[in-house]
Structure formats: C-alpha cells, structure tokens
C-alpha positions as CSV (number, residue, x, y, z in Angstrom):
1,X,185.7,149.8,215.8
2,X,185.2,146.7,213.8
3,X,183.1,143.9,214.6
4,X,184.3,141.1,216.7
5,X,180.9,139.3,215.3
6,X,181.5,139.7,211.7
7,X,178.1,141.5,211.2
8,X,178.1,145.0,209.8
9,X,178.0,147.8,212.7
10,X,175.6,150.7,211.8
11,X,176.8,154.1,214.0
12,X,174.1,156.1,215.6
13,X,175.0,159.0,217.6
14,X,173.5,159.5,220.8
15,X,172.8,162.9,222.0
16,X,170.9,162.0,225.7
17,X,170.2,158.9,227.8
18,X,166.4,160.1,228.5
19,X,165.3,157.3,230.5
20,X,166.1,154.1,232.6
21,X,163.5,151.4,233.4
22,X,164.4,148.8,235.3
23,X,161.8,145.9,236.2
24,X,161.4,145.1,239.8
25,X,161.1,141.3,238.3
26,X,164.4,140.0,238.4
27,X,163.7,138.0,235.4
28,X,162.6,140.7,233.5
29,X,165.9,143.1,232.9
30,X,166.2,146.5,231.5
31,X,164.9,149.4,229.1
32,X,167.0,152.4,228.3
33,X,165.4,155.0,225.9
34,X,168.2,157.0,223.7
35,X,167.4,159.8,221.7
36,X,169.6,160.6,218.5
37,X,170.0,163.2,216.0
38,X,168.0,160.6,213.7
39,X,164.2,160.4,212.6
40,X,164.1,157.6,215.6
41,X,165.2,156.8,219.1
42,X,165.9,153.5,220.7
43,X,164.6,151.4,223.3
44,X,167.5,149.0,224.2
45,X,165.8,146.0,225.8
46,X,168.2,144.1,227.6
47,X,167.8,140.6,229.5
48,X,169.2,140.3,233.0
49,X,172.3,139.1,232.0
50,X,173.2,141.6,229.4
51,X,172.1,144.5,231.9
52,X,175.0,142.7,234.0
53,X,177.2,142.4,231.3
54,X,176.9,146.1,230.8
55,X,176.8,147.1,234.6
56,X,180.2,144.9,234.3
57,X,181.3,146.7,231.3
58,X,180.8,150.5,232.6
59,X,182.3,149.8,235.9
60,X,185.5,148.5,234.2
61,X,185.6,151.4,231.5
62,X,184.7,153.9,234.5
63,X,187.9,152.5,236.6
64,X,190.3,152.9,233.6
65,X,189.1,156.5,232.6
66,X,189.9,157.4,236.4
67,X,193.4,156.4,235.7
68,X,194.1,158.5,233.2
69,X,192.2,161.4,234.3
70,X,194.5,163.7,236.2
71,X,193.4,164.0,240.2
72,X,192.1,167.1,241.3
C-alpha cells in the first residue's frame, strides 16, 4: 500500500494481538501489545482520538467484509 504521507512504510507481520490495555482515564487512551515473527514486539500507544479513529476504522472495514462474505 503506498503512503498517503510520503514517509517510507516499513512492513511488520503480525502473528497475535496478545494484549489490550485500555486506561480507565479518558484522557489517557490505549496500549495494544503485538508480537511478530521479529527480534521485537510492539506496544502501539495510542491517544484517545486515534483509539477512536481506529474503533471508527475497524467497524467500517468489519461492515464491508460482511458484504462480501457469503451468509451462512
């Protein structure tokens, strides 16, 4: 996918979401842990309004994947 940005995109394949923190301060956001067949994981930190954005995001991408996904 190319960037919309212009900045370089570095791929990293995820193999497992392995946890979810979400702050009961409001104004505190998100953590999500990913593990990856790398040396590393990653901690995405994300503000209140990104973990909207990509609440938002996933719902959207969910409702178009149901339409194209036969009904069983």
């Amino acid at each position: 996918m190319p960037s919309t940005t212009g900045k370089p995109i570095i791929e990293i394949p995820v193999v497992n979401v392995s946890e979810v923190v979400v702050s009961t301060d409001m104004g505190e956001g998100a953590m999500i842990k990913l593990e990856t067949e790398a040396d590393a994981d990653l901690w995405l930190v994300l503000s209140p309004t990104v973990l909207v954005q990509l609440e938002v995001m996933l719902a959207r991408a969910a409702q178009e994947q149901a339409k194209k996904v036969p009904r069983q």
